[in-house]
GULUMMI-58731 format. One record per residue (C-alpha): residue number from 0; residue in one letter; x, y negated, z. Coordinates in nm, 4 decimals. Example, Ala and Ser with C-alpha at 12.3 -4.5 7.8 and 13.67 -1.06 7.14 Angstrom:
% GULUMMI-58731
0  A  1.2300  0.4500  0.7800
1  S  1.3670  0.1060  0.7140
//
This chain:
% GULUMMI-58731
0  X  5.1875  -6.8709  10.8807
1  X  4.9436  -6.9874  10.6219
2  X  4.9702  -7.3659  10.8323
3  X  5.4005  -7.3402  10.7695
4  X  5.3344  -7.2669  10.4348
5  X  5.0950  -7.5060  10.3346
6  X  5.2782  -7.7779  10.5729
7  X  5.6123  -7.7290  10.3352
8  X  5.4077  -7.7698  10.0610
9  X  5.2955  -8.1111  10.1330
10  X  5.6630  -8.2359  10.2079
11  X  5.7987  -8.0908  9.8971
12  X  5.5217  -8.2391  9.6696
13  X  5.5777  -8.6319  9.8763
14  X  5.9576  -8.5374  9.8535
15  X  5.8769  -8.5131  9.4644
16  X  5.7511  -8.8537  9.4205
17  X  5.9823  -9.0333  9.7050
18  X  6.3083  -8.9089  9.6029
19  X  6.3450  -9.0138  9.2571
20  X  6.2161  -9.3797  9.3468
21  X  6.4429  -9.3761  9.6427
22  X  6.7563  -9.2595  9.3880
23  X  6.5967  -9.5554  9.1185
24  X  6.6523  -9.8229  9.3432
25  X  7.0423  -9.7341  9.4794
26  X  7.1425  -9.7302  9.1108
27  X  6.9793  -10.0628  9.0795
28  X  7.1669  -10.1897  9.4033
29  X  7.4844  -10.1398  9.2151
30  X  7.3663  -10.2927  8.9429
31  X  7.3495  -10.6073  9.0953
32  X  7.6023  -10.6174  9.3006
33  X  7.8062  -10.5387  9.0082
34  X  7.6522  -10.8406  8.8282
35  X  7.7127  -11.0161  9.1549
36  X  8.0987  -10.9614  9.1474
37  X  8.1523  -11.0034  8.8015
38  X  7.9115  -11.3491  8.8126
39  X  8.0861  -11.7051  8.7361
40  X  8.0033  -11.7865  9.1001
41  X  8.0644  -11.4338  9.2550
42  X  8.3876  -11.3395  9.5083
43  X  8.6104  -11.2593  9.2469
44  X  8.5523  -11.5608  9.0231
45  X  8.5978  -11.7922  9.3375
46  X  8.9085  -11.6604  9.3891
47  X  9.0768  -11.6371  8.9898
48  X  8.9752  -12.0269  9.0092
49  X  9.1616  -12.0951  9.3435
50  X  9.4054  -11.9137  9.1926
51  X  9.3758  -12.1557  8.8754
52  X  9.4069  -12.4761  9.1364
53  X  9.7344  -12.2811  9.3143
54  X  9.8990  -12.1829  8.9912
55  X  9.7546  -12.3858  8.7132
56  X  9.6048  -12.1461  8.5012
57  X  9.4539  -11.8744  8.5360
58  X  9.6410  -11.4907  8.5594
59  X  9.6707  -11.4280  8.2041
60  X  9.6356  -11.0178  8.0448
61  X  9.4276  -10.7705  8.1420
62  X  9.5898  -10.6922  8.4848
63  X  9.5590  -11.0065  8.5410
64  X  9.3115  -10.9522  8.8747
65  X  9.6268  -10.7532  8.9683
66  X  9.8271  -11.1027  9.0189
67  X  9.5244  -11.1742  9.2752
68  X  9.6624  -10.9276  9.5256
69  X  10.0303  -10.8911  9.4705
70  X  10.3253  -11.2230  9.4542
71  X  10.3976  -11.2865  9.0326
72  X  10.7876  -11.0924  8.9700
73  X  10.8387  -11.4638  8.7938
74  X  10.9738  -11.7054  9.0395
75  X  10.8116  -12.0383  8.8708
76  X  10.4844  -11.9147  8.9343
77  X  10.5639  -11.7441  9.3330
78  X  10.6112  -12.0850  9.4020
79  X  10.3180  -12.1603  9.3674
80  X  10.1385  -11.8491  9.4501
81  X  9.9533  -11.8879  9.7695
82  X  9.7723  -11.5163  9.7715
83  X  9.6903  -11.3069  9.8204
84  X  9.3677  -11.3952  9.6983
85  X  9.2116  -11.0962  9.7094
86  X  9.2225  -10.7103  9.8672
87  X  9.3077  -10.4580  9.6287
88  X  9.0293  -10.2964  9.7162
89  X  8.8016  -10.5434  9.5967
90  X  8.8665  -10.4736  9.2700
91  X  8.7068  -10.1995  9.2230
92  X  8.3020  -10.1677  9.1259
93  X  8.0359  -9.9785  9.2926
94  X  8.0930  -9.6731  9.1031
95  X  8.4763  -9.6631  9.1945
96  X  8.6135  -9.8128  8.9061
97  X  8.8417  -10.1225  8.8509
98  X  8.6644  -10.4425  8.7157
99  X  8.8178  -10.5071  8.4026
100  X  8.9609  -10.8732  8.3174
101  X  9.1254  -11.0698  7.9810
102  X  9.2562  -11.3539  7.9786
103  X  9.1999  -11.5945  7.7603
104  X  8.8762  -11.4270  7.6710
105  X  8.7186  -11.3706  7.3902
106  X  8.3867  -11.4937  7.4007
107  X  8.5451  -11.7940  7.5553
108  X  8.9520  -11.8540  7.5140
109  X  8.9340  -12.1276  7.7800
110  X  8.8153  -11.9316  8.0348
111  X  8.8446  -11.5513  8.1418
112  X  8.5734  -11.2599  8.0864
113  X  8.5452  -11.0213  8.3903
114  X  8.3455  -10.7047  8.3427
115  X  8.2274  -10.3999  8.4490
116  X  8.1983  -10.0511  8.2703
117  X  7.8906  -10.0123  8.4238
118  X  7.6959  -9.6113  8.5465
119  X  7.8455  -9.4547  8.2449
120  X  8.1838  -9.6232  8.3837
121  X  8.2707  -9.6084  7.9215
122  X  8.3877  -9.9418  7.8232
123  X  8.1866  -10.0745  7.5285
124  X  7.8990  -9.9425  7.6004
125  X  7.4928  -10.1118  7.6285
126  X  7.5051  -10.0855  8.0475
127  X  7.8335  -10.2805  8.0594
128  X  7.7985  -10.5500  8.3444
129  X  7.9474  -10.8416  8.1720
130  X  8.0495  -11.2292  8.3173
131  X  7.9608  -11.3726  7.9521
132  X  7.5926  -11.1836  7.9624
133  X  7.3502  -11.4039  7.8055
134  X  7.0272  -11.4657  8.0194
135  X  6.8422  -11.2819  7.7887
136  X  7.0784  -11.0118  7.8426
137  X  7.0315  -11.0249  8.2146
138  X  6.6658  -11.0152  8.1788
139  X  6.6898  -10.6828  7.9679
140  X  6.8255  -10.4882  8.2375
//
């Protein structure tokens, strides 16, 4: 009995130290493949500049990532509206929520900024995931 005991021991003392860098590095996953998506040469970038090419500008307000997946209502630009250029599901980050998108931007009014809300999923906030980062910014995280 005194083996059992001393046996469960053991495992919960490694599962001490294991668990918490196993839980570290998942949250870190998302992380970057948040910073991935939201990247100027990530999946979702590729596609709002195809869209560009198709259209001739990119999808303009903040549901604009919306126009990726569904035919524009206005018939000038349906014509030329070869999507869709995404899955709707693709939108979303790694915590569940939608990327968010403005267009123009404004860090930039020629080009778009694409973000993420980040673990805290608040908008605003020091862990947003943001296509304008800096690389110092990068580097912080």
């Amino acid at each position: 009995m005194f083996e059992v005991l001393l046996v469960i021991a053991i495992l919960a003392l490694l599962a001490a130290f294991v668990l918490p860098q196993l839980l570290g590095r998942g949250e870190q996953a998302k992380i970057d493949m948040a910073r991935a998506a939201v990247g100027r040469t990530g999946p979702i970038a590729k596609q709002l500049d195809i869209y560009r090419l198709d259209v001739g500008r990119y999808p303009e307000g903040e549901d604009g990532l919306k126009k990726l997946c569904e035919k524009p209502e206005d018939e000038e630009e349906a014509k030329k509206w070869k999507g869709p250029y995404l899955d709707a599901s693709s939108l979303k980050d790694p915590w569940g929520e939608e990327y968010k998108y403005r267009f123009p931007g404004e860090t930039r009014p020629e080009v778009y900024d694409l973000w993420s809300m980040g673990p805290d999923k608040q908008d605003g906030t020091e862990d947003d995931i943001k296509s304008w980062a800096t690389d110092e910014e990068t580097r912080g995280r």
